[in-house]
LOBAPA-507878 format. One record per residue (C-alpha): x negated, y, z; residue number from 1; residue in three letters. Coordinates in nm, 2 decimals. Each point is the difference from the previous one (the first is absolute). Layout:
BEGIN
X Y Z NUM ALA;
...
This chain:
BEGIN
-1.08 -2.19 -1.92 1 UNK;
0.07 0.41 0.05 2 UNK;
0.36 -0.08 -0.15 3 UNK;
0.07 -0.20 0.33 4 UNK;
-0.19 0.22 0.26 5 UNK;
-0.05 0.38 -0.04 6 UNK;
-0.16 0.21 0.28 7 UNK;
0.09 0.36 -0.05 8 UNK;
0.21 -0.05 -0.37 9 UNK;
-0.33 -0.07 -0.15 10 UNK;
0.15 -0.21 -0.31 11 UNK;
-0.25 -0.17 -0.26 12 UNK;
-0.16 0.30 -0.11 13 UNK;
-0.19 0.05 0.35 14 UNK;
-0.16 -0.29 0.14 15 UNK;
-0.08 0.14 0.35 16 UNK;
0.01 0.34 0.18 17 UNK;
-0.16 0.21 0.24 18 UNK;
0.07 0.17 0.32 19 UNK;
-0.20 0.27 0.12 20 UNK;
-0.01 0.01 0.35 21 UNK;
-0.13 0.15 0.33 22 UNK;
-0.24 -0.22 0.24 23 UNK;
0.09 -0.09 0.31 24 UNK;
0.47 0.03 -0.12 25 UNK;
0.21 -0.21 -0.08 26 UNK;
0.14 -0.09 -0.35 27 UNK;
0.31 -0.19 -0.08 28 UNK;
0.05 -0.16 -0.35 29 UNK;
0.33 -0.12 -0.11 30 UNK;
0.00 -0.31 -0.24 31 UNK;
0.31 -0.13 -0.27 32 UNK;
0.07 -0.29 -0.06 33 UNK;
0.29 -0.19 -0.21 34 UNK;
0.36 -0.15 0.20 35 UNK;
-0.11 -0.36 -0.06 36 UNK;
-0.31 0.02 0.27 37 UNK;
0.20 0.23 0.32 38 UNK;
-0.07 -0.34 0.18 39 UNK;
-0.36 -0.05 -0.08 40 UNK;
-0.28 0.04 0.21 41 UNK;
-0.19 0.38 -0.07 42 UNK;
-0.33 0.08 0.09 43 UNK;
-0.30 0.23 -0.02 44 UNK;
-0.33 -0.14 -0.13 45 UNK;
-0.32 0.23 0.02 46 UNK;
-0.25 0.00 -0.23 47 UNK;
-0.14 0.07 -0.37 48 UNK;
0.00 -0.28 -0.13 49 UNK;
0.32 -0.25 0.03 50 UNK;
-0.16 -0.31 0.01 51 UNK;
-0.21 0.11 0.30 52 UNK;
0.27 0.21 0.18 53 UNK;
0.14 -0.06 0.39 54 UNK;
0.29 0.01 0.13 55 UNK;
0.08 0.30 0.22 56 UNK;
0.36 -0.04 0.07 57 UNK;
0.31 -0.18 -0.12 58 UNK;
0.33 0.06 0.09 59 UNK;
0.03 -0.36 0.21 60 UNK;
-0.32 0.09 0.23 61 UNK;
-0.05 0.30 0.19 62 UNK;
-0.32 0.16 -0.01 63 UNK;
-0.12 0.01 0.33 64 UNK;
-0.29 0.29 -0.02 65 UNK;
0.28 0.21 -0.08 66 UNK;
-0.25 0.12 -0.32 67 UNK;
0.28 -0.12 -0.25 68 UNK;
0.38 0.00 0.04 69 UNK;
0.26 -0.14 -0.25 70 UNK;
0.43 0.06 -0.04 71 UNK;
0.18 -0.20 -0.30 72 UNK;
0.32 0.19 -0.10 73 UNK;
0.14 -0.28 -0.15 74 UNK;
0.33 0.22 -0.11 75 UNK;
-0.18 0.26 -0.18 76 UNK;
-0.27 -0.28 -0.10 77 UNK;
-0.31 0.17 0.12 78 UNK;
-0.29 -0.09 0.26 79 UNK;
-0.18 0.26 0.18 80 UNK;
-0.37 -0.07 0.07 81 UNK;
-0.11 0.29 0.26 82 UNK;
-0.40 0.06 0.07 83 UNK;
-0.13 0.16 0.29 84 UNK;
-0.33 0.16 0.12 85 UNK;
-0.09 -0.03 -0.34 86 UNK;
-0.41 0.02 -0.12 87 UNK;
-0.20 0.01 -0.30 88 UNK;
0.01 -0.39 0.07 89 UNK;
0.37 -0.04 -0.08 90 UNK;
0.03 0.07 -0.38 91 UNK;
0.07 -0.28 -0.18 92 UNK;
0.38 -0.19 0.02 93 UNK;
0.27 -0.22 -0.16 94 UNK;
0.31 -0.01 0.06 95 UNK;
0.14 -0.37 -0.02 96 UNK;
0.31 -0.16 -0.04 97 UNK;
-0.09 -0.43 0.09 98 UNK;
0.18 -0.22 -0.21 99 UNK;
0.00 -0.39 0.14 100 UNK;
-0.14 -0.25 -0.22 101 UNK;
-0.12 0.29 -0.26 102 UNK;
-0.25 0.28 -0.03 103 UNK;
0.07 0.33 0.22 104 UNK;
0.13 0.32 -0.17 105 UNK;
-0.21 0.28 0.07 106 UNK;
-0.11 0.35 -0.07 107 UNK;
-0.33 0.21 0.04 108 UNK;
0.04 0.35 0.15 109 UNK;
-0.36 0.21 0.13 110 UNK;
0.02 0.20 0.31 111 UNK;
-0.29 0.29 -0.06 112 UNK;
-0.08 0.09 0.36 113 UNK;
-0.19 0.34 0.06 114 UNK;
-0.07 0.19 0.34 115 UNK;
0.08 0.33 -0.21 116 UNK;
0.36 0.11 -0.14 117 UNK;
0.15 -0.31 -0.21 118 UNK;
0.02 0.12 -0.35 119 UNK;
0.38 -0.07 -0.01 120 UNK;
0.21 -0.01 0.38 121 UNK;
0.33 0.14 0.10 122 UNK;
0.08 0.16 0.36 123 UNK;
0.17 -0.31 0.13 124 UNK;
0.08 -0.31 -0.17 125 UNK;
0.31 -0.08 0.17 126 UNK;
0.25 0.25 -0.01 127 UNK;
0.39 0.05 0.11 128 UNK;
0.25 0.16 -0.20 129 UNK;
0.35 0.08 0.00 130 UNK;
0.32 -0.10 -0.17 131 UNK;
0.12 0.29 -0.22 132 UNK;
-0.30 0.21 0.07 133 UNK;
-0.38 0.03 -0.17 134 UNK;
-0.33 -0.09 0.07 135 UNK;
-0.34 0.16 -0.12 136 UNK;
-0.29 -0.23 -0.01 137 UNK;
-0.35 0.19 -0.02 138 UNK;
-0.28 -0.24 -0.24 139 UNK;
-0.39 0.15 0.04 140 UNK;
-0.20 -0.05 -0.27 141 UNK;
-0.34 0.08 -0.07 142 UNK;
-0.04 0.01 -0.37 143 UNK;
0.23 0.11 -0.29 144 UNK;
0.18 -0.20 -0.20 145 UNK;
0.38 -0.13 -0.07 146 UNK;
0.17 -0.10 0.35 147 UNK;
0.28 -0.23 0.01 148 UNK;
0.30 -0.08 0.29 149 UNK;
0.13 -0.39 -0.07 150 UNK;
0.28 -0.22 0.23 151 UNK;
-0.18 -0.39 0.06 152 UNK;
0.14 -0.18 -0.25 153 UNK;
0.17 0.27 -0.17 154 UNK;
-0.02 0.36 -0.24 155 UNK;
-0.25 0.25 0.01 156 UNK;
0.02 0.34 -0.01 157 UNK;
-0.28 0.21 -0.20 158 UNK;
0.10 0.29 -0.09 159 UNK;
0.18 0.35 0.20 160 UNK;
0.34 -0.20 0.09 161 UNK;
0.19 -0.32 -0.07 162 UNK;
0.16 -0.23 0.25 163 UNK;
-0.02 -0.37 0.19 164 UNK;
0.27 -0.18 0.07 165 UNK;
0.21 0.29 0.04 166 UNK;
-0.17 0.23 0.19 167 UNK;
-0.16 0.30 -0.22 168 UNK;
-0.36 0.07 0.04 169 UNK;
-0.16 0.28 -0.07 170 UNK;
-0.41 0.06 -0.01 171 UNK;
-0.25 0.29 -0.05 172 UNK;
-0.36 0.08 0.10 173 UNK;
0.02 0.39 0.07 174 UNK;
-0.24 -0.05 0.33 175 UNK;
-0.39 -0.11 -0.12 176 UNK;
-0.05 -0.38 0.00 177 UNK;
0.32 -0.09 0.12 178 UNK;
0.29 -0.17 -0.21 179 UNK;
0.38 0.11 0.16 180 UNK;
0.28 -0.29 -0.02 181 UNK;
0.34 0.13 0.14 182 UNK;
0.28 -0.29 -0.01 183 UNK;
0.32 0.11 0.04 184 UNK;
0.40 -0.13 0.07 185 UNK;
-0.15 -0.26 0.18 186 UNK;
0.20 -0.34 0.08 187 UNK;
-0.06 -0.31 0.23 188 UNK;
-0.15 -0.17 -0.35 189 UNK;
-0.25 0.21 -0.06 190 UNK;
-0.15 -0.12 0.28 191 UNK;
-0.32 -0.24 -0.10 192 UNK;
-0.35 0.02 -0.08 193 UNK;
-0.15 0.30 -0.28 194 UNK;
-0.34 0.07 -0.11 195 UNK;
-0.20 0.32 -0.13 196 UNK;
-0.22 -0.09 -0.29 197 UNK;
-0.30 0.21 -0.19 198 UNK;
-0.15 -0.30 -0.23 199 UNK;
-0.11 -0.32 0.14 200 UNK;
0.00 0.16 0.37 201 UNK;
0.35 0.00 0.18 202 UNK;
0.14 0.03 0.38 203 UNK;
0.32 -0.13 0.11 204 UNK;
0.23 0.15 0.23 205 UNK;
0.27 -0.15 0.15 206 UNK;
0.35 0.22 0.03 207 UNK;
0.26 -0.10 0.27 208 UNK;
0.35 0.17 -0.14 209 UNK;
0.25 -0.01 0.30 210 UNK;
0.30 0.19 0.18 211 UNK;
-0.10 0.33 0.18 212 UNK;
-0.01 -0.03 0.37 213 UNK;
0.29 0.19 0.16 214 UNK;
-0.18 0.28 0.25 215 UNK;
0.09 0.20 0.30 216 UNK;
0.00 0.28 -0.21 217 UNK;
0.26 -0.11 -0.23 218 UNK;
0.21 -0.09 0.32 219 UNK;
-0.02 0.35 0.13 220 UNK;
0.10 0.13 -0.37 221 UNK;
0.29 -0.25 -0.02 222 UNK;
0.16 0.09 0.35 223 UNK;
-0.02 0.38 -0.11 224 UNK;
0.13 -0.06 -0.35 225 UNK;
0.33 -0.21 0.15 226 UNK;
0.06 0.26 0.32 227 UNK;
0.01 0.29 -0.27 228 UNK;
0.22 -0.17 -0.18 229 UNK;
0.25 -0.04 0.22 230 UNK;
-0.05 0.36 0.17 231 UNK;
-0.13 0.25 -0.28 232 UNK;
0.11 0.27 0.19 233 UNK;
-0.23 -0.06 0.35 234 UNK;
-0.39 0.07 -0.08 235 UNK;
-0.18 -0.30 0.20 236 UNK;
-0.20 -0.25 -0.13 237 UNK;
0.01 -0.35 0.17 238 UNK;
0.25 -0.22 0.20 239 UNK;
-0.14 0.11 0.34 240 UNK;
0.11 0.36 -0.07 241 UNK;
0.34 -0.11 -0.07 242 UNK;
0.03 -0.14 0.29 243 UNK;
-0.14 0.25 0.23 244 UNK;
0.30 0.25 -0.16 245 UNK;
0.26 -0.23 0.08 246 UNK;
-0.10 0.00 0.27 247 UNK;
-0.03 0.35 0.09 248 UNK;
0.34 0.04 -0.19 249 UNK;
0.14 -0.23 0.28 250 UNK;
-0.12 0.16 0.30 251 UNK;
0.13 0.39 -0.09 252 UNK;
0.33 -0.18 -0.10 253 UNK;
0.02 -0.10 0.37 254 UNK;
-0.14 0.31 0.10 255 UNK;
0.32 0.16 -0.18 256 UNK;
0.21 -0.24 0.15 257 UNK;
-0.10 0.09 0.35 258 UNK;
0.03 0.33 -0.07 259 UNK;
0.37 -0.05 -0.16 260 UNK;
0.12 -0.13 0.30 261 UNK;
-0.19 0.22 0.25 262 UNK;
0.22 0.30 -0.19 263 UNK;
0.31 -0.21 -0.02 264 UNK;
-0.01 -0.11 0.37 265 UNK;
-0.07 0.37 0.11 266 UNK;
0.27 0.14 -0.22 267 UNK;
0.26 -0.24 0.12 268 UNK;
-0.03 0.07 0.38 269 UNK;
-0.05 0.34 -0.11 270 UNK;
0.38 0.01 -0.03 271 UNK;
0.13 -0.11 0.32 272 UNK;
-0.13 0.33 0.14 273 UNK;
């Protein structure tokens, strides 16, 4: 059953997992499933124990509380399930994949929600990135032990540095109780769902790889790097100070003019007396 749907690359040798988060946010948990069920109906069922469990949102019915939200990424072959206002009532979930005329596949994951610090969060759980640049993620922990950064559906990296899907990562935990992950030569494929693991307890974060916006800054560099360029030898900086020296240029040529023929006029009466 965990061969066909895997929340978090849990494989066979986990049967569930646990999130640790804050009361009264917001989680979001992605969910894998195989090519063959992109059109099937996904949905989030709440509760311990399966045969008991509700449904709290499926991709073909909105939610109308607004409690629970759901997204089906049917290229990258993942559902989101997203939680909000969370309490120590919402612990217990499966993720489901509903097969027609046959049982559901689903898998368990435990939300541990505490009004103190979670035992394992990140800064943001969405985050934007790049292309060609790097990214540090921050992962507090409270407790020691081996810490791991996985791609959904991917590798993992344990140790100092390795790489996924092309960009390298690098990790450390110089700063107390929290576990460094720096990805970097990022491309538009990188972008996708990762999670920070210690044990059984993991959080997923969500990383948005995409072209760098083009400021007003970079504008205002570009129109001094091209009028340089073209006149090394004057020492202003932007297009509006060439202008103004044309411009200045044109009206002491005319000055010169003016004078020219003031002189020539006065010189050439000058010789009829």
């Amino acid at each position: 059953m965990a061969a066909h749907l895997i929340i978090l690359l849990l494989f066979s040798v986990l049967k569930g997992c646990e999130v640790s988060v804050k009361a009264g946010k917001s989680i979001s948990i992605p969910c894998l499933y195989e090519s063959q069920y992109k059109n099937h109906v996904k949905y989030l069922c709440e509760g311990y124990d399966w045969t008991f469990c509700k449904y709290a949102v499926k991709t073909n019915e909105a939610d109308p509380s607004g409690k629970y939200l759901i997204s089906d990424d049917k290229k990258l072959k993942i559902f989101t399930v997203t939680i909000n206002q969370l309490t120590n009532e919402n612990t217990n979930y499966w993720c489901v994949v509903e097969i027609n005329k046959g049982e559901d596949y689903k898998q368990y994951f435990q939300l541990s929600v505490t009004s103190g610090t979670p035992s394992l969060y990140v800064d943001h759980q969405r985050i934007t990135g790049y292309i060609g640049e790097s990214i540090t993620i921050r992962c507090h922990h409270s407790n020691s032990g081996e810490m791991k950064w996985c791609r959904l559906g991917r590798n993992c990296v344990t140790g100092s540095s390795g790489s996924i899907d092309g960009a390298a990562v690098t990790t450390h935990m110089r700063d107390p109780n929290v576990f460094t992950v720096t990805m970097s030569g990022l491309k538009s494929e990188n972008s996708g769902w990762y999670w920070c693991a210690k044990g059984d307890i993991q959080i997923p974060v969500y990383l948005n790889v995409t072209v760098k916006p083009i400021t007003s800054e970079y504008c205002k560099i570009s129109n001094k790097i091209q009028v340089y360029e073209f006149f090394p030898f004057l020492h202003f900086t932007t297009v509006r100070d060439i202008r103004m020296i044309i411009v200045t240029v044109l009206y002491v040529l005319i000055w010169i003019v003016i004078v020219v023929l003031f002189i020539w006029f006065i010189l050439r009466h000058s010789e009829y007396y």
